[in-house]
C-alpha positions in Angstrom: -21.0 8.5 120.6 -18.2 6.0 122.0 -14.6 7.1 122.2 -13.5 4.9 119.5 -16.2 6.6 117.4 -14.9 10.1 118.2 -10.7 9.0 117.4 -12.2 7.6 114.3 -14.1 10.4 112.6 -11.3 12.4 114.0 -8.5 10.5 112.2 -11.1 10.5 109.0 -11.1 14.2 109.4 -7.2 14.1 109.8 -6.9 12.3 106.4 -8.7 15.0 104.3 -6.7 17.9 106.5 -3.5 15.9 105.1 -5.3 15.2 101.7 -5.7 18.6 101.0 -2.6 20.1 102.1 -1.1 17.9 99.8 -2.7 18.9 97.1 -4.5 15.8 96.2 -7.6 17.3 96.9 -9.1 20.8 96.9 -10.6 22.4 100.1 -13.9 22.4 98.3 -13.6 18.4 97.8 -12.5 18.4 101.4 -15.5 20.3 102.7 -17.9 18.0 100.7 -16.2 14.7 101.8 -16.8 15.8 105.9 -20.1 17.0 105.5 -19.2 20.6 106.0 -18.7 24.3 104.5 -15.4 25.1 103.4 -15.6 27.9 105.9 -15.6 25.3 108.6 -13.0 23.1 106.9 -10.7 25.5 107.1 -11.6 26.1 110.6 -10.5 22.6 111.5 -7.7 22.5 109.2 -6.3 25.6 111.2 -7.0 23.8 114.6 -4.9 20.6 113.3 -2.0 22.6 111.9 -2.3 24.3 115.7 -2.1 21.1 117.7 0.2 19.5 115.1 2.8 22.9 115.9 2.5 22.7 119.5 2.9 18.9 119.6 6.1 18.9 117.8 7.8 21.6 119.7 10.2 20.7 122.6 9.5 20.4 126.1 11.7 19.9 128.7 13.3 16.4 129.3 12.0 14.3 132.3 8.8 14.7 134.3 6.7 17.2 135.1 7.6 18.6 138.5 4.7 18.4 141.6 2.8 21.0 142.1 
């Protein structure tokens, strides 16, 4: 599978994350959309909300010092 392939089905797995949380969807529909157990879903969901956290949080201005 290419790279663009992988940032796709990721973004397509993003949307139902989103979807859900929202409340457009249930977890159940969510599950059934990606293929997956709900057990799963939520696995991923908790992974997305995880990276979406540590993304937003701040980090010190300018660049990364050299090692």
């Amino acid at each position: 599978m290419s790279d663009s392939e992988d940032r796709e089905r990721a973004r397509q797995r993003a949307a139902v994350v989103f979807a859900v949380r929202s409340g457009q969807i249930t977890a159940k529909e969510g599950a059934r959309r990606l293929g997956v157990s709900r057990k799963t879903y939520y696995e991923w969901e908790s992974r997305a909300l995880q990276a979406m956290t540590e993304a937003m949080e701040d980090r010190a201005p300018g660049r990364p010092g050299m090692p």
